[in-house]
C-alpha positions as CSV (number, residue, x, y, z in Angstrom):
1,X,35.5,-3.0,134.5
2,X,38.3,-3.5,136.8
3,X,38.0,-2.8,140.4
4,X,39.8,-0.4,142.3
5,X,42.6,-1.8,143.1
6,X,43.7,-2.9,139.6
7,X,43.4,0.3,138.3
8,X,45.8,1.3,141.2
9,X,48.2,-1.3,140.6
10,X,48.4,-0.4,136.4
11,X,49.0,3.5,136.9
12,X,51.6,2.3,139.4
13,X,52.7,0.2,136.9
14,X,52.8,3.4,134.2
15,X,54.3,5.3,136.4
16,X,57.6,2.7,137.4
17,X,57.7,2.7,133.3
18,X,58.2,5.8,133.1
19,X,60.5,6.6,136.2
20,X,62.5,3.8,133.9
21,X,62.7,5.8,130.8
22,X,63.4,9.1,132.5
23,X,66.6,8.0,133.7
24,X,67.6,6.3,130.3
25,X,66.4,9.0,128.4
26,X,68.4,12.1,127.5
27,X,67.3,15.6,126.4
28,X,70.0,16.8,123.2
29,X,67.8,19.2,122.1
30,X,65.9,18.9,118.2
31,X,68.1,19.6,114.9
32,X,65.2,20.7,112.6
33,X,64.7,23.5,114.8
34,X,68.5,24.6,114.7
35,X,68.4,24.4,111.1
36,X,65.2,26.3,110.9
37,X,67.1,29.0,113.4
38,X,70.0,28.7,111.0
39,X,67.9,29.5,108.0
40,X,66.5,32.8,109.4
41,X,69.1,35.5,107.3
42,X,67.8,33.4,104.0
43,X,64.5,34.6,104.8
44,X,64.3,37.4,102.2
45,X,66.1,34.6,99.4
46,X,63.1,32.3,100.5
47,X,60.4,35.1,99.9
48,X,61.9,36.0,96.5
49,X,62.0,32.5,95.3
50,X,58.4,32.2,95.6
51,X,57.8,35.9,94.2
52,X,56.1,37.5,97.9
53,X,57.0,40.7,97.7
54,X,55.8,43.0,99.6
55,X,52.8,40.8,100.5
56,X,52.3,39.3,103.6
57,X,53.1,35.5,103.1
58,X,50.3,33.3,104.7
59,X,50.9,29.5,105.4
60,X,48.5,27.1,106.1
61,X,50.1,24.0,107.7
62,X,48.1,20.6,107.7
63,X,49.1,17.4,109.3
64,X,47.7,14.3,107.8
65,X,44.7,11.9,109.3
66,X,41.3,12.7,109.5
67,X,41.6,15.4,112.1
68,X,43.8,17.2,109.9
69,X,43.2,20.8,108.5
70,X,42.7,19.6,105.1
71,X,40.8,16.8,106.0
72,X,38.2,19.1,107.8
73,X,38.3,21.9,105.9
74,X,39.7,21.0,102.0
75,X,38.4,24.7,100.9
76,X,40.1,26.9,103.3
77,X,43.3,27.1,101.1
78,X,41.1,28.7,98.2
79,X,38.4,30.1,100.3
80,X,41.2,32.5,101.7
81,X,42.0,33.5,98.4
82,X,38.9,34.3,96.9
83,X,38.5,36.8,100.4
84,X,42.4,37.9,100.9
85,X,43.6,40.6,98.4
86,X,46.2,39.2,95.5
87,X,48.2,42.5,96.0
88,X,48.2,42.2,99.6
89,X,48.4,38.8,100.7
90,X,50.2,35.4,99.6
91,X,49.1,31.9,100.6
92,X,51.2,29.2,100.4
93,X,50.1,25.6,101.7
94,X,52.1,22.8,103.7
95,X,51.0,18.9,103.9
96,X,52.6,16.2,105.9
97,X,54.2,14.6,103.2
98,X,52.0,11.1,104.1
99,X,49.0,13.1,102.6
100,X,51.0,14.0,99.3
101,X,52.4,10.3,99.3
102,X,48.1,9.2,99.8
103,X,46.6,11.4,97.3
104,X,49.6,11.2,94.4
105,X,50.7,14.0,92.6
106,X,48.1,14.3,90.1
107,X,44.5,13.8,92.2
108,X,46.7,16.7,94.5
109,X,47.3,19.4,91.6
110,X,43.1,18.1,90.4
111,X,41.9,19.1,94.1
112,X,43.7,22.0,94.3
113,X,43.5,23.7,91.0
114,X,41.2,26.4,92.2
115,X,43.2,27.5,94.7
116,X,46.4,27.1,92.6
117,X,44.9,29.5,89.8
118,X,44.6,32.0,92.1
119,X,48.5,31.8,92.9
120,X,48.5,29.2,95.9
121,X,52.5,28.2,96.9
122,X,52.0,24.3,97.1
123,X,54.9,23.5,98.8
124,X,56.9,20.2,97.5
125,X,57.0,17.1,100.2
126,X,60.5,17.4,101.5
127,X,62.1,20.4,102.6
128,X,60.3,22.9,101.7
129,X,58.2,23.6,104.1
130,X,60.7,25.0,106.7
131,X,61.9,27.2,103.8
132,X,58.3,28.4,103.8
133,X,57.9,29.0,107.6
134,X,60.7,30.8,107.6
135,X,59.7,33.0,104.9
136,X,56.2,33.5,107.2
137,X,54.8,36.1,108.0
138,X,52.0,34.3,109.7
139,X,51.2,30.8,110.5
140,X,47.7,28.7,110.5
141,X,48.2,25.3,111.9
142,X,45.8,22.3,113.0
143,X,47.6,20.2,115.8
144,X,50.4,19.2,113.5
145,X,53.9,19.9,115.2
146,X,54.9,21.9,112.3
147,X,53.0,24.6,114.4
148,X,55.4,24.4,116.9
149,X,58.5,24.4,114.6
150,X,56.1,28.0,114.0
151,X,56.1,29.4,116.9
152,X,60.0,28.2,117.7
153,X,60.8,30.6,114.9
154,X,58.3,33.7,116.7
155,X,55.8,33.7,113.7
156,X,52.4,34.4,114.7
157,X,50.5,31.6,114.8
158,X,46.6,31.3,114.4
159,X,45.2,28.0,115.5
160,X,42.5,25.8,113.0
161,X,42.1,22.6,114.9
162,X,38.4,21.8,115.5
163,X,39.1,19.4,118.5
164,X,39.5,15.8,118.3
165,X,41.1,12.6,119.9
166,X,44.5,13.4,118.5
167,X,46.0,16.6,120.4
168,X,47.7,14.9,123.4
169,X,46.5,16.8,126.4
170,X,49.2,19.4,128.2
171,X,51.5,18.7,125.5
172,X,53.2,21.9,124.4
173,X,50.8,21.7,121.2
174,X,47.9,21.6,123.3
175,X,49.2,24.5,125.3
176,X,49.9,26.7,121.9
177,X,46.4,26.1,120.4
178,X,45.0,26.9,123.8
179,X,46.7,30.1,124.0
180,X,47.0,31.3,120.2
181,X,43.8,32.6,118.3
182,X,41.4,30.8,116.8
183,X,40.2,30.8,113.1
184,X,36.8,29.5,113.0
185,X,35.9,30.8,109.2
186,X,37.9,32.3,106.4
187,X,36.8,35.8,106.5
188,X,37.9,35.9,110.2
189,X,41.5,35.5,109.3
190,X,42.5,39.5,109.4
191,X,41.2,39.6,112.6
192,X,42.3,36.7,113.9
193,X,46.0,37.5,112.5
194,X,45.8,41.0,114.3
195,X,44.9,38.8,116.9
196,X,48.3,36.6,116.4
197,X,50.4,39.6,116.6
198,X,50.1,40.4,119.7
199,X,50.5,37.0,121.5
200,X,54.4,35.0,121.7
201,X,54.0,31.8,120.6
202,X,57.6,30.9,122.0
203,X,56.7,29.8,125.3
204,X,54.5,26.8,124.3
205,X,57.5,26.2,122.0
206,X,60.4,26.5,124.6
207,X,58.8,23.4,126.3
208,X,59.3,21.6,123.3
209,X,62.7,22.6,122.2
210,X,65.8,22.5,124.6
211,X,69.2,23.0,124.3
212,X,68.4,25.5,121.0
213,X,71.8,25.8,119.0
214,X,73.7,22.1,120.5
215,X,71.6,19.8,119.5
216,X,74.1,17.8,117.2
217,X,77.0,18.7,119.1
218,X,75.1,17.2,121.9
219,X,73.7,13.9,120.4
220,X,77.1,13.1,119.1
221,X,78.3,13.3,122.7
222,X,75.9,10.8,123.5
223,X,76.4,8.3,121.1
224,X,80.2,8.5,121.4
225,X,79.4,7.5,125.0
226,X,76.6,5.1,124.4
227,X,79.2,2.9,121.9
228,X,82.2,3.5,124.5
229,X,84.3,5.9,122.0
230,X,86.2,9.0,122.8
231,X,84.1,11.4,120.5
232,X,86.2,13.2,117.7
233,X,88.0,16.5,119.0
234,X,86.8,18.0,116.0
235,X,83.8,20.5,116.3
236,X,80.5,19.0,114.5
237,X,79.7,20.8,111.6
238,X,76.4,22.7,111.8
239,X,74.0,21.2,108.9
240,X,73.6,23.6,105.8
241,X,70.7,26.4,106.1
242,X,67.8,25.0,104.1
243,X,67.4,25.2,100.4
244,X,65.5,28.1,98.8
245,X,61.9,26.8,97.3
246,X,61.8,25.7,93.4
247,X,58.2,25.6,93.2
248,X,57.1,28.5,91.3
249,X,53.5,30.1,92.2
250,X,51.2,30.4,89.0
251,X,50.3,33.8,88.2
252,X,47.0,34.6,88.1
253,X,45.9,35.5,84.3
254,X,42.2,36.8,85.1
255,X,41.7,38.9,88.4
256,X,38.3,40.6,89.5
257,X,39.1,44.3,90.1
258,X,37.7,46.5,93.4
259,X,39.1,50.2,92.5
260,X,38.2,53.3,94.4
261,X,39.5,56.9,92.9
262,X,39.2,59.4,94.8
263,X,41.2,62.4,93.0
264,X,44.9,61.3,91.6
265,X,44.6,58.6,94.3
266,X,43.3,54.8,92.9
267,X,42.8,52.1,95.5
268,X,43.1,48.7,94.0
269,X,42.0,45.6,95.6
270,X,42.4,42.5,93.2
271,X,40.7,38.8,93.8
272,X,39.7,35.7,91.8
273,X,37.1,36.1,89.2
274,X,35.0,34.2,91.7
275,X,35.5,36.0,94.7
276,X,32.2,37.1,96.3
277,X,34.0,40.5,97.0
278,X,32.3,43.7,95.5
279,X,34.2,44.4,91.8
280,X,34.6,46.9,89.4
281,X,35.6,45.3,86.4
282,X,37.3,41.8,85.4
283,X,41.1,42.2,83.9
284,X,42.9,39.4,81.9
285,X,46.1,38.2,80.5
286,X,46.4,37.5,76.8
287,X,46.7,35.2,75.7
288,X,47.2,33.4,78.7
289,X,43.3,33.6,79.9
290,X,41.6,31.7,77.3
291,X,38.8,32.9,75.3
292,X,35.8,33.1,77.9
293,X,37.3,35.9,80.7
294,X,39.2,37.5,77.5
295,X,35.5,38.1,76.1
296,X,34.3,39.4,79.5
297,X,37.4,41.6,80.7
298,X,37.5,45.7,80.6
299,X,41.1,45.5,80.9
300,X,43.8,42.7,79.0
301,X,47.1,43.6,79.1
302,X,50.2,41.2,77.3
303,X,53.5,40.6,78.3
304,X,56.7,41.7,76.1
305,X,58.7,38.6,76.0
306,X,62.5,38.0,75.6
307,X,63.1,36.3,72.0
308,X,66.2,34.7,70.3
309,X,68.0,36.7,68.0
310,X,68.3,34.2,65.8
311,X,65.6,32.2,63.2
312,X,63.0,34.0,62.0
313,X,61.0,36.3,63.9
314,X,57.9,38.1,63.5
315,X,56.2,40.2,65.8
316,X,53.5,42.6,67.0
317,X,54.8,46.1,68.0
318,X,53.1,47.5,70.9
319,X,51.7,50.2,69.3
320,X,50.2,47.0,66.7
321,X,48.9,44.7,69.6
322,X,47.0,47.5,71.7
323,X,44.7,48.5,68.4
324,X,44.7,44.5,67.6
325,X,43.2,43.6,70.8
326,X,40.5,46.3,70.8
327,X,39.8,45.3,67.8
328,X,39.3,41.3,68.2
329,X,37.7,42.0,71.7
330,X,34.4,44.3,72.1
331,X,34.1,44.5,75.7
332,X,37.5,45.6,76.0
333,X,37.9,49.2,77.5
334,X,42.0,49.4,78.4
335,X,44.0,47.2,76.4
336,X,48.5,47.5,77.8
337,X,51.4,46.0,76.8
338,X,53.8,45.3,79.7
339,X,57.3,46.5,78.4
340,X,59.4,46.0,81.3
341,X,58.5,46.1,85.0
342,X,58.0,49.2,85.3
343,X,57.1,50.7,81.9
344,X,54.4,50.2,79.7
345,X,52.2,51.4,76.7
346,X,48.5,51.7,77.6
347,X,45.7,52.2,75.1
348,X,42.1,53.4,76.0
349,X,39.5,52.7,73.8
350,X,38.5,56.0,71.9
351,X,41.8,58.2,73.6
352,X,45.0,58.2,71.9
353,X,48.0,55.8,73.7
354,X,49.6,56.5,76.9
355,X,53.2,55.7,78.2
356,X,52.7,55.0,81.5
357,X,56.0,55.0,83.8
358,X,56.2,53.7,87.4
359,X,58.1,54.9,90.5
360,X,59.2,52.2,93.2
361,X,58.6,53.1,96.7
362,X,61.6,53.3,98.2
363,X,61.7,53.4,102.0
364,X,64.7,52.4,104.8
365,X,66.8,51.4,102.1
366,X,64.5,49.1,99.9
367,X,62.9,49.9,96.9
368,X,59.8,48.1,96.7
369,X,57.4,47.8,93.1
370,X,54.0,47.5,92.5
371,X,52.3,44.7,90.5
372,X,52.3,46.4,86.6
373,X,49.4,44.7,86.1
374,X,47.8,46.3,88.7
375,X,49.0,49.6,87.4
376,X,47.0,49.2,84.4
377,X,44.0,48.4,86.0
378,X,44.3,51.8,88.5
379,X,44.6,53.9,85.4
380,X,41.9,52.3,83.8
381,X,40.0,52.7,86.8
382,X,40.9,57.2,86.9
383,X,40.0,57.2,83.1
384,X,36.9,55.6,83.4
385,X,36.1,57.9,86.5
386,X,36.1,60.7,83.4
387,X,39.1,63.1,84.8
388,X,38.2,66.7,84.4
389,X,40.4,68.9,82.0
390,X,43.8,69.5,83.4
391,X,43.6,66.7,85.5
392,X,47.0,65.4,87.2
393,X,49.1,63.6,85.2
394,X,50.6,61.9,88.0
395,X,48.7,59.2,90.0
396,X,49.3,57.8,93.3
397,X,48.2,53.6,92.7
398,X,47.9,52.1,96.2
399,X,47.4,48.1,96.7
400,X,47.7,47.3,100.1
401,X,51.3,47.1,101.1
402,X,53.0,49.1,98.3
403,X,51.7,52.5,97.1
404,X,53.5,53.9,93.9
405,X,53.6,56.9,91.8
406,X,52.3,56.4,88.0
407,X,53.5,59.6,85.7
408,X,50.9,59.2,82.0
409,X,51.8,61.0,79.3
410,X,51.4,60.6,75.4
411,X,52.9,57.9,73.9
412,X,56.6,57.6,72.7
413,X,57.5,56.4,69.5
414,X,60.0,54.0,71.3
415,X,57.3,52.1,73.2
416,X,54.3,52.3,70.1
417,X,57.5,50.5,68.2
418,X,58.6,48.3,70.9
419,X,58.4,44.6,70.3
420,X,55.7,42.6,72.1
C-alpha cells in the first residue's frame, strides 16, 4: 500500500489534471436535449404513431452492462403487463442500442415475445427512443443517462437501479435516483408513479444540461475559434424535431377480462391471459388467436376488413359470421363483428343480434374513444349479469381513462348484411 505521502502527492497530482482541463474545457450546452425540447409539440403525433390513446404511456429505459435494468430484471417489461391494465396503461421499452447490437434482432424479438404479445412498444435502436420519452407520461430508468434526458423533459421519473459499481457518485444521475422514487417490484409501480408525480426531476437534470436552447449555436462558436475562422454570419439552423416512431405495437388477440356491473354501469379491466389478476371471462380475436384461447374464450369478436374491389370476392356477412362462430365454437357465449370503430353487430348466444353503437367522450375539445373490443366484452359482461325486464338500453362502459356511452338496440338489416 502506498504510504501517506504518495497518496498525497497522486490526489495532488488529480487535482493539477483537472485544474488543467477546466480551463481548456468549455461548457456549450448538449444538442440531444435541444432536440428532445424541440420535439415537445409532436408529442401527441408521437403518441398516435404508436396507438396510446388515452392510456398512460409507460417507458422503461435500460442501459446496457450487467448493472443494467434488463440485465437485473429481464421480466419487468412483461411482468408490468400482466399487472397494469391494457385499457389503461401502455408500456413501451428502450435499450442502449449496444444491447440490441449484442443480442441481434432475432434472440431480441425470442426474449421478449411475451411481453410483446401483450402489446409491448420495442422501440428501434436509433432514434426512437427520444420520440418515445417525449411521448411519456412516466419514466422508469436504471442509471442510464437516458433518465436524465427524462427528467430534462419534466417526466416523472421512477428509479430501478439496484446499486452497483457503475453510478458515479454526486453525478447528477446519482443525485436523480437518490431523490426520485424507487420501484423495488412490479406491482409497486402505481404507487410509486403517484409517487413520481409529485417530485421535479429537473433539478438533478439542470446540473447536467447548460446553456438549454444554444447549444449548436454555441459549439460552432467554439470551433470557428479553435481553427482561427470568423464563424459564418449566418444563424445555425436548429436540427429537425425527431421523427415520429414506425414500429407498430402488436395488438393483443386474447385478453383475460375483470368486469364489474353494477346497474347500466360495466367496469372493465383487461390483462394477458396469464395475468395473475382476478378474471371474469377470456375474449379472443378470430382468427387471429389460434385455435387453443378460441376454444376457451366467452367472448370472440372479428374485424370487418377493407377489401379490393376488384378479383373475385367472397365473404361472410356479419349477420353470417356471428351464427358461424357460435356455431364452430361451444364455449362461446358473445360472438361481435367490429364494423367500424365505433359500430358493431353483437350476437349473444340464445338472444336475437344487437347493434351496438358507441359515443366518444368528448371533453375540452377532444373526443376521445374506447377500445370496441372492450365494448363487446362490457356488454357481454351486463347480459350475462341477467338484466331485469326494461332494463336500460343505454350503458355507460368505463376502462380506466376513457368512460363511453354504449346505446343496444335490435339489429339492423344494414349491419346483419354488412361485409366482414
Amino acid at each position: 500500500m502506498p504510504s501517506g505521502p504518495g497518496r498525497t502527492s497522486a490526489t495532488a497530482g488529480r487535482a493539477s489534471g483537472q485544474c488543467r482541463a477546466s480551463r481548456s474545457a468549455v461548457v456549450v450546452g448538449d444538442p440531444t436535449a435541444d432536440r428532445l425540447l424541440r420535439s415537445l409539440p409532436a408529442r401527441e403525433q408521437y403518441r398516435a404513431a404508436v396507438g396510446t390513446g388515452p392510456r398512460h404511456l409507460v417507458v422503461l429505459s435500460s442501459t446496457w452492462g450487467p448493472e443494467s435494468l434488463v440485465a437485473r430484471r429481464p421480466g419487468l417489461a412483461a411482468e408490468l403487463l400482466a399487472l397494469l391494465p391494457h385499457d389503461a396503461y401502455q408500456v413501451a421499452l428502450v435499450l442502449h442500442p449496444n444491447a440490441h447490437s449484442r443480442t441481434g434482432g432475432f434472440d431480441l424479438a425470442r426474449w421478449m415475445a411475451p411481453a410483446l404479445r401483450a402489446g409491448l412498444v420495442l422501440a428501434r435502436p436509433h432514434e426512437e427512443w427520444a420520440a418515445l420519452l417525449v411521448a411519456a407520461d412516466a419514466v422508469v430508468t436504471d442509471h442510464g443517462s437516458t433518465g436524465l434526458y427524462a427528467a430534462a423533459l419534466g417526466r416523472p421519473v421512477v428509479g430501478a437501479y439496484d446499486g452497483g459499481r457503475e453510478l458515479v457518485p454526486h453525478s447528477p444521475m446519482a443525485r436523480l435516483l437518490a431523490e426520485t422514487p424507487h420501484l423495488a417490484a412490479a406491482r409497486d409501480l402505481p404507487a410509486a408513479l403517484e409517487a413520481a408525480r409529485a417530485t421535479d426531476p429537473r433539478g438533478p437534470a439542470a446540473h447536467a444540461f447548460a446553456h438549454q436552447g444554444e447549444a449548436l449555436t454555441l459549439l460552432r462558436g467554439h470551433l470557428y475559434r479553435l481553427l482561427g475562422l470568423r464563424p459564418p454570419a449566418t444563424p445555425v439552423v436548429d436540427a429537425p424535431a425527431f421523427p415520429a416512431p414506425t414500429t407498430t405495437p402488436r395488438q393483443p388477440a386474447a385478453l383475460a377480462v375483470r368486469a364489474e356491473v353494477c346497474g347500466d354501469r360495466v367496469t372493465v379491466h383487461r390483462f394477458p391471459p396469464d395475468t395473475p389478476e382476478r378474471v371474469h371471462h377470456l375474449a379472443a380475436e378470430h382468427p387471429t388467436a389460434g385455435p387453443g384461447p378460441l376454444q376457451s374464450a366467452a367472448v370472440v369478436w372479428h374485424h370487418a376488413r377493407t377489401r379490393p374491389l376488384t378479383g373475385h370476392h367472397a365473404a361472410w356477412t356479419a349477420s353470417g359470421w356471428t351464427a358461424s362462430a357460435l356455431d364452430e365454437m361451444p364455449g362461446c357465449r358473445t360472438a361481435a363483428a367490429i364494423l367500424t370503430r365505433d359500430r358493431l353487430l353483437l350476437r349473444p348466444r340464445g338472444r336475437a343480434p344487437l347493434t351496438v353503437t358507441t359515443e366518444p367522450d368528448r371533453e375540452q375539445g377532444r373526443s376521445r374513444h374506447a377500445d370496441p373490443t372492450a365494448v363487446v366484452s362490457a356488454v357481454h359482461a351486463w347480459l350475462a349479469a341477467g338484466p331485469p325486464p326494461g332494463a336500460p338500453r343505454t350503458l355507460l362502459c368505463d376502462t380506466g381513462p376513457v368512460a363511453v356511452r354504449v346505446h343496444l338496440a335490435p339489429a339492423e338489416d344494414r349491419d346483419l348484411d354488412y361485409e366482414v
